[in-house]
C-alpha positions as CSV (number, residue, x, y, z in Angstrom):
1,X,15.8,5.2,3.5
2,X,13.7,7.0,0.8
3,X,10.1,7.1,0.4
4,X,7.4,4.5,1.1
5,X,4.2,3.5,1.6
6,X,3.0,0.3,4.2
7,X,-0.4,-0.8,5.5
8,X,-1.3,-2.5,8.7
9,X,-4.8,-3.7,9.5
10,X,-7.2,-1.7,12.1
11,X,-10.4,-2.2,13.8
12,X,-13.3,0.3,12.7
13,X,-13.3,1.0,16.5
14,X,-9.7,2.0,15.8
15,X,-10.3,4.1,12.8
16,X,-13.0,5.9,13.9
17,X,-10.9,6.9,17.2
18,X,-8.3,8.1,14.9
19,X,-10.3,10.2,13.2
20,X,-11.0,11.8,16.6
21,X,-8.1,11.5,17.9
22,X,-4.7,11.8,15.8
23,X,-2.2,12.3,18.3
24,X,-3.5,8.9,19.2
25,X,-3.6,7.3,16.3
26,X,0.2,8.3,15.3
27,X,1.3,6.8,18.5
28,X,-0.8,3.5,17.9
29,X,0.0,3.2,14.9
30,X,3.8,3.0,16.2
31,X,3.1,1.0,18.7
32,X,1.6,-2.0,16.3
33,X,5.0,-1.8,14.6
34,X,7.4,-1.5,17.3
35,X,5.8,-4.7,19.5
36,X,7.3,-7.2,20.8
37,X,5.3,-9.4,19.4
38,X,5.6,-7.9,15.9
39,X,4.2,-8.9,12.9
40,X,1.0,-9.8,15.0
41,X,-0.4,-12.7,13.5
42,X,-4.1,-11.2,13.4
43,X,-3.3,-8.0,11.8
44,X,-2.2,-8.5,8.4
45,X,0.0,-6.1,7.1
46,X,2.5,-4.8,4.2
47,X,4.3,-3.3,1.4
48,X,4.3,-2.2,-1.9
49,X,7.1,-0.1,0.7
50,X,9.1,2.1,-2.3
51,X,7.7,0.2,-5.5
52,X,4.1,2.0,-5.3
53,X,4.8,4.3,-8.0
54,X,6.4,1.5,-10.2
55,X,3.0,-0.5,-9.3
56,X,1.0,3.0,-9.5
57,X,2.4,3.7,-13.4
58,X,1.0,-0.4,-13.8
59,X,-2.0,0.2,-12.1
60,X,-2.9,3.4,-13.9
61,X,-3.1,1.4,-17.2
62,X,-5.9,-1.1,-15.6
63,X,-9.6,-0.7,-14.8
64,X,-7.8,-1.0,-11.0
65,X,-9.3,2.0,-9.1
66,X,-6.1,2.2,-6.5
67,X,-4.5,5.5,-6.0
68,X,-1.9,5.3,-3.2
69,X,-1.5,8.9,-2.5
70,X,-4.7,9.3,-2.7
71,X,-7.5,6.8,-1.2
72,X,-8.2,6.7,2.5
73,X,-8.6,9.8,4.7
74,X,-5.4,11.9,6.3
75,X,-5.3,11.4,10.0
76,X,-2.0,13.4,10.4
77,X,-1.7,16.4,8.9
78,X,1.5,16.6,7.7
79,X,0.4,13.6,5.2
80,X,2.6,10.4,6.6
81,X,-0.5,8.7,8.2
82,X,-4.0,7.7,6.2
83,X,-7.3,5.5,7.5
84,X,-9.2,3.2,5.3
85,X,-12.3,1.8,5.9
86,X,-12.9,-1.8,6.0
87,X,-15.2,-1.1,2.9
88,X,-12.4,0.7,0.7
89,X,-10.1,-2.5,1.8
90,X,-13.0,-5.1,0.7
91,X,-13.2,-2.7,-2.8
92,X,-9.6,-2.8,-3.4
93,X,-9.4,-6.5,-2.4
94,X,-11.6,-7.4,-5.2
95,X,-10.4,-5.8,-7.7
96,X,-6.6,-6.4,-7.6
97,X,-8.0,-10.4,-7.1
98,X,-9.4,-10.1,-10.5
99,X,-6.2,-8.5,-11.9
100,X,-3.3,-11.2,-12.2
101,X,0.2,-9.9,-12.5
102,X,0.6,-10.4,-16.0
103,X,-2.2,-8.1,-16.5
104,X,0.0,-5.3,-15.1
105,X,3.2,-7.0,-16.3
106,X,2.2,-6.0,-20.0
107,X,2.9,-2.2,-19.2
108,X,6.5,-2.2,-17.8
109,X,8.0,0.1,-19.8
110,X,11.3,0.9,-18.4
111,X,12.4,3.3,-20.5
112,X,9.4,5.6,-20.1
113,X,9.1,4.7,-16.3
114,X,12.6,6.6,-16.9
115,X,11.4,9.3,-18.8
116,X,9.0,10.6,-16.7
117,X,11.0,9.7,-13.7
118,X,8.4,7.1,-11.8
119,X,10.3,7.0,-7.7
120,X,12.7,5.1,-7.1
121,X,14.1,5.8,-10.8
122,X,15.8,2.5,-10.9
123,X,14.0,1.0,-14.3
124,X,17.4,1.6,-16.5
125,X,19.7,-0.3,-14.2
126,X,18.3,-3.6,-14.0
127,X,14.9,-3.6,-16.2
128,X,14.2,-7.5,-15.7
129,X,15.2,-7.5,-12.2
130,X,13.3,-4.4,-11.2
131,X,10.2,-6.1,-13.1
132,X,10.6,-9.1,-10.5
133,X,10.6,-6.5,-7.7
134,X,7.2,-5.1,-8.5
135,X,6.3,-8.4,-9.2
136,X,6.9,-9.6,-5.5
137,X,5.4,-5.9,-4.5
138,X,2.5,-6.4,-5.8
139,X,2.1,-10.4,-4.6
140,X,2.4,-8.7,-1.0
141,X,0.1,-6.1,-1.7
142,X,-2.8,-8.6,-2.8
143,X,-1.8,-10.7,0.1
144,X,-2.2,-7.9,2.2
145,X,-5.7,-6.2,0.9
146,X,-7.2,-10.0,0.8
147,X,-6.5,-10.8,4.0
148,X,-7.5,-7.8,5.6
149,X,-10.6,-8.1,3.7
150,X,-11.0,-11.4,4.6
151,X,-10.9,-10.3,8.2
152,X,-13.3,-7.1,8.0
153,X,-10.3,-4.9,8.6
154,X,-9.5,-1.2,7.7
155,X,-6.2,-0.4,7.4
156,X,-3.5,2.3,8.6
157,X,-1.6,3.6,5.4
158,X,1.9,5.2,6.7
159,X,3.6,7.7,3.7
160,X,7.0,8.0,5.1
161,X,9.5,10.2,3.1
């Protein structure tokens, strides 16, 4: 399984209940997975799933002000469950619109991804495919904080490990 990180789009309404209510919110935030009707068509929703510290070491060379274990607020306390507003989405949005791929492409460096061990550890295996991988991470990701955006949506962040 290993570790990961996924976002699916909330209502304020819904954040702020979470907030309140986190017993709540871990079950809703279930629930919007585990539908029938899943992936809902109105709530966007995705990755970077394991590549977010391969797309973290990338980001950390940009002007990009994204920290996945970071941003948001905890809802659960034992750290698998975060809110973000629909402002911090809107932020976020912007600024990974402004940064093409190639921008973060630039500072792949497998062997010191390697070296200082960046999760899932898989750099040395397969460098060019592993490059493609984050590459299609981060395509979701944009896809994911633009369309939220797009719709005035916050956004549940699940840490699962």
């Amino acid at each position: 399984m290993g570790v990961s990180i996924g976002y699916i789009s909330v209502t304020t309404e819904e954040l702020n209940r979470a907030e309140k209510e986190p017993s709540w919110a871990g079950e809703y935030h279930y629930e919007l997975y585990d539908s029938d009707t899943f992936p809902l068509s109105d709530r966007p929703h995705g990755g970077p799933d394991k590549a977010f510290a391969g797309l973290q070491f990338l980001l950390d060379e940009t002007d990009v002000q994204l920290d996945f274990l970071m941003d948001g607020f905890p809802i659960l306390e034992d750290g698998t469950l975060f809110g973000w507003t629909a402002e911090q989405i809107e932020s976020v949005a912007r600024q990974l619109g402004a940064t093409p791929w190639e921008q973060l492409a630039v500072h792949y460096d497998p062997e010191q991804m390697t070296k200082e061990d960046v999760y899932p550890n898989t750099w040395r295996f397969d460098p060019e495919g592993e490059l493609d991988w984050l590459e299609r991470a981060y395509e979701e990701l944009v896809a994911f904080f633009t369309n939220a955006a797009e719709r005035g949506y916050g956004a549940f962040m699940s840490f699962s490990f």
